[in-house]
C-alpha positions in Angstrom: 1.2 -5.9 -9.7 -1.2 -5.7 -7.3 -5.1 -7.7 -7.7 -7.8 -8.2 -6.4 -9.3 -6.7 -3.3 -6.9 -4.4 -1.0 -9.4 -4.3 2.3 -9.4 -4.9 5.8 -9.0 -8.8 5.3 -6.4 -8.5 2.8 -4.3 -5.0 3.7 -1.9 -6.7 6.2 -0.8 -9.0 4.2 -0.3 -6.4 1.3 1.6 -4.4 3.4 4.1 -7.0 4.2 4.7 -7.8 0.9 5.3 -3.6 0.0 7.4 -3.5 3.3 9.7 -6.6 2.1 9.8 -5.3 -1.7 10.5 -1.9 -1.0 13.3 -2.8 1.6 11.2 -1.1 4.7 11.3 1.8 2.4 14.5 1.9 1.6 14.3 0.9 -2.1 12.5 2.7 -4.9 9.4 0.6 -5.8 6.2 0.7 -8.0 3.5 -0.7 -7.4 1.0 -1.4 -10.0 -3.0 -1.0 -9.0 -4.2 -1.7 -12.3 -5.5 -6.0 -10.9 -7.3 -4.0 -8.0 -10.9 -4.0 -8.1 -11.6 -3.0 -4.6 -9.6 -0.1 -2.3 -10.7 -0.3 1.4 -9.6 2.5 3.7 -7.5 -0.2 5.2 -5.9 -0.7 1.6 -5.5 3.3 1.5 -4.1 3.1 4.8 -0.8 0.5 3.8 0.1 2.7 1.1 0.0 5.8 2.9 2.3 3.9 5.4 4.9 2.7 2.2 5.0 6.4 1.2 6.0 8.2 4.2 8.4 5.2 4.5 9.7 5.6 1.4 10.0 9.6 1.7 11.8 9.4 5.1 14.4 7.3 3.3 14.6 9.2 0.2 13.1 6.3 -1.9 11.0 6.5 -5.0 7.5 5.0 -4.3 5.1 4.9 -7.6 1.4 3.9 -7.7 0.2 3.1 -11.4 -3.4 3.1 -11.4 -6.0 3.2 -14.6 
């Protein structure tokens, strides 16, 4: 689960943690958005980057949001 603000200050560091968890896209993940209470283009950005990662390898990449 995923809290908080996901902006320009905090985006790298939630991409790292989506690029280690999901194996560089190689694993199915989920990632729960529920926590978030503030999506920066630079948030929007990350996961756009974990999905095309995860469809060039085939993975399974879920967002849960309210």
């Amino acid at each position: 689960m995923v809290t908080g603000d996901i902006d320009s200050a905090t985006a790298a560091y939630t991409g790292r943690h989506i690029t280690s968890a999901s194996r560089s896209g190689a694993a199915d993940l989920t990632v729960d958005l529920t926590g978030v209470t503030h999506l920066g283009s630079a948030g929007v950005a990350v996961l756009a980057d974990a999905i095309d990662r995860a469809r060039r390898q085939n993975a399974d990449f879920i967002l849960i949001s309210r």
